[in-house]
N, CA, C and O atoms as a Maestro MAE file, in Angstrom:
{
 s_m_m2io_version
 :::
 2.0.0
}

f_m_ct {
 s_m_title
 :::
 protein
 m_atom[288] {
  # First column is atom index #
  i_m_mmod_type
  r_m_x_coord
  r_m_y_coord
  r_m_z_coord
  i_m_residue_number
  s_m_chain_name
  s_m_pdb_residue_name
  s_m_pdb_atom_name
  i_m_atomic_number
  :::
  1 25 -14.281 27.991 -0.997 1 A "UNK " " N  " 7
  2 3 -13.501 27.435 0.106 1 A "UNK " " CA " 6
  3 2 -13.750 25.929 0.249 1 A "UNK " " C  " 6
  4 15 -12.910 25.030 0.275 1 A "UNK " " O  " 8
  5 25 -14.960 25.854 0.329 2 A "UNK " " N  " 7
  6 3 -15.396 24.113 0.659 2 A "UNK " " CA " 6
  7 2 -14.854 23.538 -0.779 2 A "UNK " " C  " 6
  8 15 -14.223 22.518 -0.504 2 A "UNK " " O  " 8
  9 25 -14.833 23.740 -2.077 3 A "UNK " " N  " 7
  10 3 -14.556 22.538 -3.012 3 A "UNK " " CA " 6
  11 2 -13.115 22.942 -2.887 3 A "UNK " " C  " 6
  12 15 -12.631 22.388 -3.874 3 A "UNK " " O  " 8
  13 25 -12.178 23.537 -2.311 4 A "UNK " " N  " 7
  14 3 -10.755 23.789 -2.184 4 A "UNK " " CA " 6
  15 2 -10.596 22.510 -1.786 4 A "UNK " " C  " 6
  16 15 -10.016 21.632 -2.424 4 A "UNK " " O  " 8
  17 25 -11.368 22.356 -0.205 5 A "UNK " " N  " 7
  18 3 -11.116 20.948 0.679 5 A "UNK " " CA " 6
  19 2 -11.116 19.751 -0.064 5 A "UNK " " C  " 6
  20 15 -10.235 18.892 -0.097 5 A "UNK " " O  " 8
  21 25 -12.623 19.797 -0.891 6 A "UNK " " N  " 7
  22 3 -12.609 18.296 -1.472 6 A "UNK " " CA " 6
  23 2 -11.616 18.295 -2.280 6 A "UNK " " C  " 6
  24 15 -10.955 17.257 -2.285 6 A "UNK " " O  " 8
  25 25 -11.228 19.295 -3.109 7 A "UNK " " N  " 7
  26 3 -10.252 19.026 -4.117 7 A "UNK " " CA " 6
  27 2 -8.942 18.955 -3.309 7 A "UNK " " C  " 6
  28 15 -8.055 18.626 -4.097 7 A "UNK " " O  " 8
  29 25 -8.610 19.068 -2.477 8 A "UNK " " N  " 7
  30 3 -7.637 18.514 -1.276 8 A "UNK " " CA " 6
  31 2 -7.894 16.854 -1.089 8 A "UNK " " C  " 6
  32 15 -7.281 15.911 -1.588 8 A "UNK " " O  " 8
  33 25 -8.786 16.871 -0.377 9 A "UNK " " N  " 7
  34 3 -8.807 15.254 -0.401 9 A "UNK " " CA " 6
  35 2 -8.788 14.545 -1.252 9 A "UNK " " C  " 6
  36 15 -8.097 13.526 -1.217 9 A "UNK " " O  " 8
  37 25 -9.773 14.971 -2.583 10 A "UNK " " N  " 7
  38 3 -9.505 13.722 -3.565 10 A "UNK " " CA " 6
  39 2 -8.104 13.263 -4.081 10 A "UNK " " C  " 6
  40 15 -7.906 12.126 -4.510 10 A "UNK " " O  " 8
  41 25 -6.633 14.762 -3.966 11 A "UNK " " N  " 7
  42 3 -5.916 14.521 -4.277 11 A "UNK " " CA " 6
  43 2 -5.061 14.030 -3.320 11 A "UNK " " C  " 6
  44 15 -3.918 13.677 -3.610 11 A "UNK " " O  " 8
  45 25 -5.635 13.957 -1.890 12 A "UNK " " N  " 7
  46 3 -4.429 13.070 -1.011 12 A "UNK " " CA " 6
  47 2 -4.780 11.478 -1.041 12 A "UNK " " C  " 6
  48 15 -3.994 10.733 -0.456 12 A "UNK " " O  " 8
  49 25 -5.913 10.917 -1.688 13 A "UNK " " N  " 7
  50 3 -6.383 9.911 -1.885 13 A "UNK " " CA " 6
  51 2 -5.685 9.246 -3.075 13 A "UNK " " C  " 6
  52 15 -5.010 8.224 -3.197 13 A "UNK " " O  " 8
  53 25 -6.035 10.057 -3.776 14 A "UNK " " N  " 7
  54 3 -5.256 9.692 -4.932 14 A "UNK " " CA " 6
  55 2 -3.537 9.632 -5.327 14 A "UNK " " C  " 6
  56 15 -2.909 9.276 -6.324 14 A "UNK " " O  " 8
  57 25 -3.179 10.161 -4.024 15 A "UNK " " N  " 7
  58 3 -2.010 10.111 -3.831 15 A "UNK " " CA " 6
  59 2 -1.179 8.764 -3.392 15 A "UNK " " C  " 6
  60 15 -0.109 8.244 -3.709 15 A "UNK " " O  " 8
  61 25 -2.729 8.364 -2.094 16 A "UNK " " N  " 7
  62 3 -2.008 6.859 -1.636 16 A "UNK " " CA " 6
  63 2 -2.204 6.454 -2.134 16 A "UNK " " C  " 6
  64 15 -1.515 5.438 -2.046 16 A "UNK " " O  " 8
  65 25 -3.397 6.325 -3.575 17 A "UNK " " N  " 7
  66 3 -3.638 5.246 -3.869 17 A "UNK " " CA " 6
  67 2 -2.172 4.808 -5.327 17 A "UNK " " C  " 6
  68 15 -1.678 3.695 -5.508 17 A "UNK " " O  " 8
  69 25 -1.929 5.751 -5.896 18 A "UNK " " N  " 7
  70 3 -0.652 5.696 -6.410 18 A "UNK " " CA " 6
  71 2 0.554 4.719 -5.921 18 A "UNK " " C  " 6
  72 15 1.084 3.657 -6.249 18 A "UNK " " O  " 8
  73 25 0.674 5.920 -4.756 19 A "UNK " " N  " 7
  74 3 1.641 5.324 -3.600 19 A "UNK " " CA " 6
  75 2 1.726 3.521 -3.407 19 A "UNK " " C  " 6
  76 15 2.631 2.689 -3.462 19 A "UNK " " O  " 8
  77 25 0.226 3.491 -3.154 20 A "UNK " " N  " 7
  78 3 0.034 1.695 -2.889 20 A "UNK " " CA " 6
  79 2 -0.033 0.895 -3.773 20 A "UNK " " C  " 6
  80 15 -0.489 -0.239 -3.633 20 A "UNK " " O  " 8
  81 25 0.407 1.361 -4.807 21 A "UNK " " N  " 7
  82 3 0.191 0.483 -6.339 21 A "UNK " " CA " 6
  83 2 1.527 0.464 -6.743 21 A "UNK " " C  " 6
  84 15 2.114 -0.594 -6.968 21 A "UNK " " O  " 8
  85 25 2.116 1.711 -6.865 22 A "UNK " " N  " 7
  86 3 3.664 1.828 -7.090 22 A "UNK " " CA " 6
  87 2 4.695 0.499 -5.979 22 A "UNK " " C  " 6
  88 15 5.414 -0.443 -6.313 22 A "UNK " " O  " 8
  89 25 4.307 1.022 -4.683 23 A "UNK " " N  " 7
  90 3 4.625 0.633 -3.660 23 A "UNK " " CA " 6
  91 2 4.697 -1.139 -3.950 23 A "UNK " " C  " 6
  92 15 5.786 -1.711 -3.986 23 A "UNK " " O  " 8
  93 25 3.950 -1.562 -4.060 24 A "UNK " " N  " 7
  94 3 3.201 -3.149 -4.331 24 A "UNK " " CA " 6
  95 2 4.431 -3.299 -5.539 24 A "UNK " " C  " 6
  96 15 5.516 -3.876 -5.605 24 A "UNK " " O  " 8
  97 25 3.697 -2.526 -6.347 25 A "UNK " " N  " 7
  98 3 5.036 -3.160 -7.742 25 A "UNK " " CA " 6
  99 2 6.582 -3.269 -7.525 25 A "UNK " " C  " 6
  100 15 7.431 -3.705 -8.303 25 A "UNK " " O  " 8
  101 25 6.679 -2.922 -6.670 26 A "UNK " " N  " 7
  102 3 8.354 -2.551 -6.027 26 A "UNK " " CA " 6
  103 2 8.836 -2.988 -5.162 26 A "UNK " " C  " 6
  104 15 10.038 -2.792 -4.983 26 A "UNK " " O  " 8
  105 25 8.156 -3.681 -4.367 27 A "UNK " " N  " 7
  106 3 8.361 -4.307 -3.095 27 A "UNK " " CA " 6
  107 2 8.877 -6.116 -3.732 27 A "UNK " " C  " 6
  108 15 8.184 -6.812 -4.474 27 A "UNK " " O  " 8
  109 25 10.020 -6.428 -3.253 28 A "UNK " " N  " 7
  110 3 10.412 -7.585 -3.351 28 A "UNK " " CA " 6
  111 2 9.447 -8.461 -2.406 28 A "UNK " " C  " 6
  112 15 8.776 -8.173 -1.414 28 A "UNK " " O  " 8
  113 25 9.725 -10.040 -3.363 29 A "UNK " " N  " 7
  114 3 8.712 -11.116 -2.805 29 A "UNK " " CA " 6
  115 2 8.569 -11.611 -1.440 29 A "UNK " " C  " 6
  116 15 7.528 -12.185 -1.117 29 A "UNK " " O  " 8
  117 25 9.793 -11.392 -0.375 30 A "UNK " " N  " 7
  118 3 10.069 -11.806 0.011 30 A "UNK " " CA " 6
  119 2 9.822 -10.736 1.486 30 A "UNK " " C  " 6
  120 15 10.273 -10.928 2.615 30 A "UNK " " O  " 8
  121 25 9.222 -9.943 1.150 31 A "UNK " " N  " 7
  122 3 8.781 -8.764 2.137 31 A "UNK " " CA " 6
  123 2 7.258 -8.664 1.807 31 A "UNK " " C  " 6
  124 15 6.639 -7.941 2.587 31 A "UNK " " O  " 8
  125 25 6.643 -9.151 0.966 32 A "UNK " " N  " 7
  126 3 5.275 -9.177 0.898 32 A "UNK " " CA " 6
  127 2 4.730 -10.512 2.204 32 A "UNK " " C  " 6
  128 15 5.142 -11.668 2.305 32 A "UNK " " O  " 8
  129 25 3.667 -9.770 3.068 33 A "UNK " " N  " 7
  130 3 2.669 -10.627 3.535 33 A "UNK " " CA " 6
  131 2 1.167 -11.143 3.495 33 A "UNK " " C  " 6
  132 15 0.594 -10.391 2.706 33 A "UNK " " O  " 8
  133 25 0.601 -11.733 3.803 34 A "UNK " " N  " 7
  134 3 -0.418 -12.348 3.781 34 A "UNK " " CA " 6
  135 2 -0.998 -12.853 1.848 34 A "UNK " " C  " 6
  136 15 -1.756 -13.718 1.410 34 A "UNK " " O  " 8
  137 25 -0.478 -12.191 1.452 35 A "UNK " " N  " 7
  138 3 -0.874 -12.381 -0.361 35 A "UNK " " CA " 6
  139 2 -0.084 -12.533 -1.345 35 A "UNK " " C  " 6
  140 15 1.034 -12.057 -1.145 35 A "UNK " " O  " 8
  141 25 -0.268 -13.090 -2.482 36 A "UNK " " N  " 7
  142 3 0.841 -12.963 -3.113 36 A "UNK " " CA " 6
  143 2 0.772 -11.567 -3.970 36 A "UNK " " C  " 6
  144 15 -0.330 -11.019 -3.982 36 A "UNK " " O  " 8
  145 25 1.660 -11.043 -4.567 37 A "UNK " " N  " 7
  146 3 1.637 -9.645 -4.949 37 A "UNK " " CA " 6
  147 2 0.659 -9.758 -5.925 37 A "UNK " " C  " 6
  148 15 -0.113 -8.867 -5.569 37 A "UNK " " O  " 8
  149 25 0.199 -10.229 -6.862 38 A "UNK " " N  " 7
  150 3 -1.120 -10.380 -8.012 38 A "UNK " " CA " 6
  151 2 -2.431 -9.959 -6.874 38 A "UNK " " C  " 6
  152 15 -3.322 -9.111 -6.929 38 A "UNK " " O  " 8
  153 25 -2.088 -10.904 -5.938 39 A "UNK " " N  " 7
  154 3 -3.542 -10.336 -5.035 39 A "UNK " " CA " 6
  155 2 -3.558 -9.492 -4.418 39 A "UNK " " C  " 6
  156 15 -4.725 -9.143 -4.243 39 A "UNK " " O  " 8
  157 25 -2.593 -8.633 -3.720 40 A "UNK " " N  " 7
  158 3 -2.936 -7.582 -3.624 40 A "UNK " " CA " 6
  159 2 -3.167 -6.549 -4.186 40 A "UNK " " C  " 6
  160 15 -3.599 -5.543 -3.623 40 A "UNK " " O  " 8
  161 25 -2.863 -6.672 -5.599 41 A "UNK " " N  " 7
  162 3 -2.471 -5.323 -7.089 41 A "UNK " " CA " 6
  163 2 -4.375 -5.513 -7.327 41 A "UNK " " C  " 6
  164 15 -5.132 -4.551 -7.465 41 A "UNK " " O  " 8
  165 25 -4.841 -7.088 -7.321 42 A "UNK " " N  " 7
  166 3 -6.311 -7.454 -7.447 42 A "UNK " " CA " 6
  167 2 -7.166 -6.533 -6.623 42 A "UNK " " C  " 6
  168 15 -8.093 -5.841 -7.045 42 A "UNK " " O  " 8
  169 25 -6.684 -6.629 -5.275 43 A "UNK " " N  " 7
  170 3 -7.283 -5.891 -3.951 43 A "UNK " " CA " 6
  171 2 -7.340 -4.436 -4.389 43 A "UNK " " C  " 6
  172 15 -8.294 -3.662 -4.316 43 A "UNK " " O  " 8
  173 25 -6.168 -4.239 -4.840 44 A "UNK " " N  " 7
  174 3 -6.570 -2.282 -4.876 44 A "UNK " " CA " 6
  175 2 -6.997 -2.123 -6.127 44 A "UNK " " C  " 6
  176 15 -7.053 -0.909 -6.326 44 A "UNK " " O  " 8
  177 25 -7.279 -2.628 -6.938 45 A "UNK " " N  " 7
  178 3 -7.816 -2.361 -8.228 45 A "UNK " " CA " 6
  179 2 -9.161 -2.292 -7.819 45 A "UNK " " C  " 6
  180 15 -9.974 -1.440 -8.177 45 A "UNK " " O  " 8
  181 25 -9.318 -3.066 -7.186 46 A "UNK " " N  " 7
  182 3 -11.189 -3.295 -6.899 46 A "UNK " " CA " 6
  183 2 -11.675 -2.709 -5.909 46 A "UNK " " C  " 6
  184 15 -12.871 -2.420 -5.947 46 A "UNK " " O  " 8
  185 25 -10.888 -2.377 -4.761 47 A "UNK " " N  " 7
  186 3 -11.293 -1.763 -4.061 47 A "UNK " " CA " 6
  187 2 -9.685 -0.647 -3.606 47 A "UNK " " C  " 6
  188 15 -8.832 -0.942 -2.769 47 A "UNK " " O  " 8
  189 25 -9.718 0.362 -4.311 48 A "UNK " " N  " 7
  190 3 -8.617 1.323 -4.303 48 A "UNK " " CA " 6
  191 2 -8.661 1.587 -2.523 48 A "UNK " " C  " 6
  192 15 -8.101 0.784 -1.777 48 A "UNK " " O  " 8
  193 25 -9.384 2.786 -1.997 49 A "UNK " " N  " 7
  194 3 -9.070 2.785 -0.935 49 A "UNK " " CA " 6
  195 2 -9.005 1.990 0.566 49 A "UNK " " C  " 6
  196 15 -8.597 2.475 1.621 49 A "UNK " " O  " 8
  197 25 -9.445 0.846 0.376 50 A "UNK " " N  " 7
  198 3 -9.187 0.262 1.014 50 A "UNK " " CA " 6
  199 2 -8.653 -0.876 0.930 50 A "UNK " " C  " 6
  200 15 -8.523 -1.731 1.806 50 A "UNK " " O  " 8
  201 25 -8.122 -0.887 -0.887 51 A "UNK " " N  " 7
  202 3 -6.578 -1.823 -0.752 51 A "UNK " " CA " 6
  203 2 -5.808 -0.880 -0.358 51 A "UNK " " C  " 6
  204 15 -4.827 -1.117 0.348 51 A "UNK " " O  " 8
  205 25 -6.049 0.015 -0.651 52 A "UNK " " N  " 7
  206 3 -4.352 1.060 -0.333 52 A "UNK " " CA " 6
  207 2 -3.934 0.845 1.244 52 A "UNK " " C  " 6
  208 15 -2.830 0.431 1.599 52 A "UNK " " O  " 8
  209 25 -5.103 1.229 2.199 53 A "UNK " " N  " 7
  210 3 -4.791 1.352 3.446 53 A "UNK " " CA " 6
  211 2 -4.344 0.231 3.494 53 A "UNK " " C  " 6
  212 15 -3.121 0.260 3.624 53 A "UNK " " O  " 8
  213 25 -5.059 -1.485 3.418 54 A "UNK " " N  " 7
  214 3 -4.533 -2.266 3.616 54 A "UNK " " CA " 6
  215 2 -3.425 -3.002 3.213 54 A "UNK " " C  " 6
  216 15 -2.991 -4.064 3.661 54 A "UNK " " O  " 8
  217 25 -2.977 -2.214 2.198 55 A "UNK " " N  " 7
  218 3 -1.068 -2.856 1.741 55 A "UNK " " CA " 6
  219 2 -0.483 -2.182 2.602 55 A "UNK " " C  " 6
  220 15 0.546 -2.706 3.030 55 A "UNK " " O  " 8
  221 25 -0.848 -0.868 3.167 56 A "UNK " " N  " 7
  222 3 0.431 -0.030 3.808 56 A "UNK " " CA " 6
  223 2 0.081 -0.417 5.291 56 A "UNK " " C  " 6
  224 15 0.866 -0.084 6.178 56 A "UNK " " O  " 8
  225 25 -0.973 -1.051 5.570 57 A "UNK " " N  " 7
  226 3 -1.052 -1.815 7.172 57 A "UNK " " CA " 6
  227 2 -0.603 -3.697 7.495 57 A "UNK " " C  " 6
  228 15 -0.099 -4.424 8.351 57 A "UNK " " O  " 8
  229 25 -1.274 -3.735 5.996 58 A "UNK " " N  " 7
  230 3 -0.797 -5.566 6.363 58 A "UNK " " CA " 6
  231 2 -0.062 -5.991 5.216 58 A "UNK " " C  " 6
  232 15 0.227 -7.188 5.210 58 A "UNK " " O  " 8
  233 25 0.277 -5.368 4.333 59 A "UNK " " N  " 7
  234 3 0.842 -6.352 3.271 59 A "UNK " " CA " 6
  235 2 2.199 -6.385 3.291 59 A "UNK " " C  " 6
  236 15 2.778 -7.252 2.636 59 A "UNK " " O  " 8
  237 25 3.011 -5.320 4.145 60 A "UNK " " N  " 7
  238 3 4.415 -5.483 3.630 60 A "UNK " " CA " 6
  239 2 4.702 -5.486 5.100 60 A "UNK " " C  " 6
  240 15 3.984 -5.137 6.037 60 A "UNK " " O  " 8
  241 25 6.229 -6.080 5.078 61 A "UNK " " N  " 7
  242 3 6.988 -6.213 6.085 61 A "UNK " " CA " 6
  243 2 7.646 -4.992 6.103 61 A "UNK " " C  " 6
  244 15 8.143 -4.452 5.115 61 A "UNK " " O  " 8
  245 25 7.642 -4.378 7.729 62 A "UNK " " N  " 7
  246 3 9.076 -3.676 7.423 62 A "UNK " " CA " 6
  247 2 10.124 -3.573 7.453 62 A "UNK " " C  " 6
  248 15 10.838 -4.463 7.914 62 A "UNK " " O  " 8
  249 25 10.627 -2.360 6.935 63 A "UNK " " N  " 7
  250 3 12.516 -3.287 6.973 63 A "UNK " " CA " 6
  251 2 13.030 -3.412 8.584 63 A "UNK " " C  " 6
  252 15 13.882 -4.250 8.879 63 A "UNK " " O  " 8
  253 25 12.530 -2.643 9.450 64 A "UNK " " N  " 7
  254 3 13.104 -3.239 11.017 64 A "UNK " " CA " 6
  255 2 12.592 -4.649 11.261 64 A "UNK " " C  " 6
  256 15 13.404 -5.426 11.764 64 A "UNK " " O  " 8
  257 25 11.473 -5.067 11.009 65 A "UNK " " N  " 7
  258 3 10.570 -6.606 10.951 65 A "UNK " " CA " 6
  259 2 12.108 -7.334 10.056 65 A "UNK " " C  " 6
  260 15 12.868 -8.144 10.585 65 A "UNK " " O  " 8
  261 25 12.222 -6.918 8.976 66 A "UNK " " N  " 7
  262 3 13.066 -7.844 8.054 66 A "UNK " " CA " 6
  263 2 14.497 -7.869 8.813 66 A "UNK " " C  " 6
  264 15 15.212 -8.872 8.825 66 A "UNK " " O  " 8
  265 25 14.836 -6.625 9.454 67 A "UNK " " N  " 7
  266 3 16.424 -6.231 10.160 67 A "UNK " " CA " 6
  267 2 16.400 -7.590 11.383 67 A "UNK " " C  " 6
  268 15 17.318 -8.378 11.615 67 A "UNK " " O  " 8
  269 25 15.173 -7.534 11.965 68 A "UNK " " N  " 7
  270 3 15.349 -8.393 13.211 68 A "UNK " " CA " 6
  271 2 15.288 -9.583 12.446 68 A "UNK " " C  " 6
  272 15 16.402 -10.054 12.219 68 A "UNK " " O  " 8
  273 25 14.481 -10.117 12.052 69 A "UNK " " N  " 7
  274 3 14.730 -11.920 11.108 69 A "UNK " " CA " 6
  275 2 15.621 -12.202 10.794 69 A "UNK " " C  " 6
  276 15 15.800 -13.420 10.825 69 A "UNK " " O  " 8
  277 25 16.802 -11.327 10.278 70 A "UNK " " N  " 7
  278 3 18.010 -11.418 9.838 70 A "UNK " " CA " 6
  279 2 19.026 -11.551 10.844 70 A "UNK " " C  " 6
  280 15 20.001 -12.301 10.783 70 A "UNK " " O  " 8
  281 25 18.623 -10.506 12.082 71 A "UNK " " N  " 7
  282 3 19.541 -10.680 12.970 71 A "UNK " " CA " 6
  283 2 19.013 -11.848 14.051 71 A "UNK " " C  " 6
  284 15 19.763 -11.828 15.028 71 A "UNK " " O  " 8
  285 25 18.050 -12.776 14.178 72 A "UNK " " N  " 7
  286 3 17.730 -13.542 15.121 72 A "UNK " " CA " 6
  287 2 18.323 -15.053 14.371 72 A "UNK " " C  " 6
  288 15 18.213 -16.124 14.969 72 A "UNK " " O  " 8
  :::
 }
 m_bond[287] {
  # First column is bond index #
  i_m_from
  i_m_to
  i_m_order
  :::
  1 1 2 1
  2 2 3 1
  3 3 4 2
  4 3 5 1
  5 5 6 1
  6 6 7 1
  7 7 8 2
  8 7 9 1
  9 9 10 1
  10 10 11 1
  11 11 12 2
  12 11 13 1
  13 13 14 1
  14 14 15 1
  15 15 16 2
  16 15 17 1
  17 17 18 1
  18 18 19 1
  19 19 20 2
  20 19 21 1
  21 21 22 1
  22 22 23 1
  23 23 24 2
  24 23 25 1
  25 25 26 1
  26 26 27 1
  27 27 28 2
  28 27 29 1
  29 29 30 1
  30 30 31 1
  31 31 32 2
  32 31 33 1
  33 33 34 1
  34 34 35 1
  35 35 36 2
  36 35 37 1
  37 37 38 1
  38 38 39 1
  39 39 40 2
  40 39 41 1
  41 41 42 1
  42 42 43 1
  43 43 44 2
  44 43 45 1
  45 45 46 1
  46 46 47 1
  47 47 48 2
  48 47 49 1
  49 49 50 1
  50 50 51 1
  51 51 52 2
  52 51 53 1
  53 53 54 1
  54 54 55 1
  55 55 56 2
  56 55 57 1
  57 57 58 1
  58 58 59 1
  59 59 60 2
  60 59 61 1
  61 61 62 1
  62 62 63 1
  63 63 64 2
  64 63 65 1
  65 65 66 1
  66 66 67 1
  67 67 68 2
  68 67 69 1
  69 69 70 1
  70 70 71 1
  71 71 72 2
  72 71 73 1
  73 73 74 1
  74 74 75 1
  75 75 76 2
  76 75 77 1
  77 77 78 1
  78 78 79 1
  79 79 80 2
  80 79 81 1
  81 81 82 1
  82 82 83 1
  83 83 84 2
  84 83 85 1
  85 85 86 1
  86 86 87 1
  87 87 88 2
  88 87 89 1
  89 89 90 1
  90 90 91 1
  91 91 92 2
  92 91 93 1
  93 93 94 1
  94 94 95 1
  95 95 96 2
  96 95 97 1
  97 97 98 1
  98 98 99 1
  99 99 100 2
  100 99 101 1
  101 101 102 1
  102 102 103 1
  103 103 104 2
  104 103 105 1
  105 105 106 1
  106 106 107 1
  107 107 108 2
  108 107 109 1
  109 109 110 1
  110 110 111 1
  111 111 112 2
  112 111 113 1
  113 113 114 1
  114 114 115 1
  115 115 116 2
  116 115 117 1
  117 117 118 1
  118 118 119 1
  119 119 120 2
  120 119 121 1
  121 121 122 1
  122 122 123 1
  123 123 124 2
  124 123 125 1
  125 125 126 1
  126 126 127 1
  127 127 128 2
  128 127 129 1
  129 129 130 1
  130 130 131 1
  131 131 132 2
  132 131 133 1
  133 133 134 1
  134 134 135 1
  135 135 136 2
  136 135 137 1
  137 137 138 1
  138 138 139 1
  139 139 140 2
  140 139 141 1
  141 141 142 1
  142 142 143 1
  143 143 144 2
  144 143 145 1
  145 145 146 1
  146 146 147 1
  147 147 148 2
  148 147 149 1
  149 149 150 1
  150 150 151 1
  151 151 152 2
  152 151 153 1
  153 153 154 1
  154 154 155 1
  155 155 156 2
  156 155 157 1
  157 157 158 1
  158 158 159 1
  159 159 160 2
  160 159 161 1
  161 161 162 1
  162 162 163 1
  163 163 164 2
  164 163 165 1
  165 165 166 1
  166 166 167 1
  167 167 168 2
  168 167 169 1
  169 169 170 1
  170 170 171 1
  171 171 172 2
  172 171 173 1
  173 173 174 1
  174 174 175 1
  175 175 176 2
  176 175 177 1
  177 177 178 1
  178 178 179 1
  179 179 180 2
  180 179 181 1
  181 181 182 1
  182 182 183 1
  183 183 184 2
  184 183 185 1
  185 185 186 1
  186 186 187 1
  187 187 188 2
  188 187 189 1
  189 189 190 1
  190 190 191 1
  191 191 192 2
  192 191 193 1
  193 193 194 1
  194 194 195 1
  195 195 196 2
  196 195 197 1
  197 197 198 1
  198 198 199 1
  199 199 200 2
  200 199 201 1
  201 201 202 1
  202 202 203 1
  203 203 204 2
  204 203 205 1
  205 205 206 1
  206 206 207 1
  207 207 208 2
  208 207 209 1
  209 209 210 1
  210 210 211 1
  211 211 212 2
  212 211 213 1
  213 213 214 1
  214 214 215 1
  215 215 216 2
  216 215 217 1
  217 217 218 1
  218 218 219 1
  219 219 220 2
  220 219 221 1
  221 221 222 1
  222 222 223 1
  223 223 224 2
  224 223 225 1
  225 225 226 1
  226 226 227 1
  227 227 228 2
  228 227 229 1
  229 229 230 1
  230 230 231 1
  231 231 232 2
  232 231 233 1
  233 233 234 1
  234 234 235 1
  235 235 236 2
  236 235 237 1
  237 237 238 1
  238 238 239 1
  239 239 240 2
  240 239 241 1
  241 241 242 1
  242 242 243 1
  243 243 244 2
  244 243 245 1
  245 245 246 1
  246 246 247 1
  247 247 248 2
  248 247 249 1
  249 249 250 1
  250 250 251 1
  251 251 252 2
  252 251 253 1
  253 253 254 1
  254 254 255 1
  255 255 256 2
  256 255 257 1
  257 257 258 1
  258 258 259 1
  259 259 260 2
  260 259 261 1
  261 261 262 1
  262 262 263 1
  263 263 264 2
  264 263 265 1
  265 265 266 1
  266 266 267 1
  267 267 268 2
  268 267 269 1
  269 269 270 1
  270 270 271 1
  271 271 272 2
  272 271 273 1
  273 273 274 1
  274 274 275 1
  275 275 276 2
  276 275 277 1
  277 277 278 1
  278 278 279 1
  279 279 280 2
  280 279 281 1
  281 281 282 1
  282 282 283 1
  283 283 284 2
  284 283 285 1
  285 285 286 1
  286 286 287 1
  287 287 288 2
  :::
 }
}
């Protein structure tokens, strides 16, 4: 039962961390913040889970963030 769990988590980890790498590679320049995209791909390479969290908290704009810039 218990290595069910871990083998649960390692694979939801490994899920974002996918997610945040894919994510990064795909995201146009112009919706990326605080980094340029090399540094953040740097960030999760070196530190996977906590580049991951931090592309999907600070690195990208979202598209309502981008909807309002457009409309102001």
């Amino acid at each position: 039962m218990t290595s069910a769990l871990v083998y649960a988590i390692y694979l939801m980890v490994a899920a974002l961390y996918v997610y945040a790498l894919v994510d990064c590679i795909r995201t146009p320049v112009p919706r990326i913040r605080m980094l340029p995209k090399t540094g953040w791909l740097i960030i999760m390479v070196l530190f996977p889970i906590l580049g991951a969290i931090a592309w999907r908290n600070l690195g990208k704009c979202s598209a309502s963030a981008e909807d309002r810039m457009a409309a102001a």
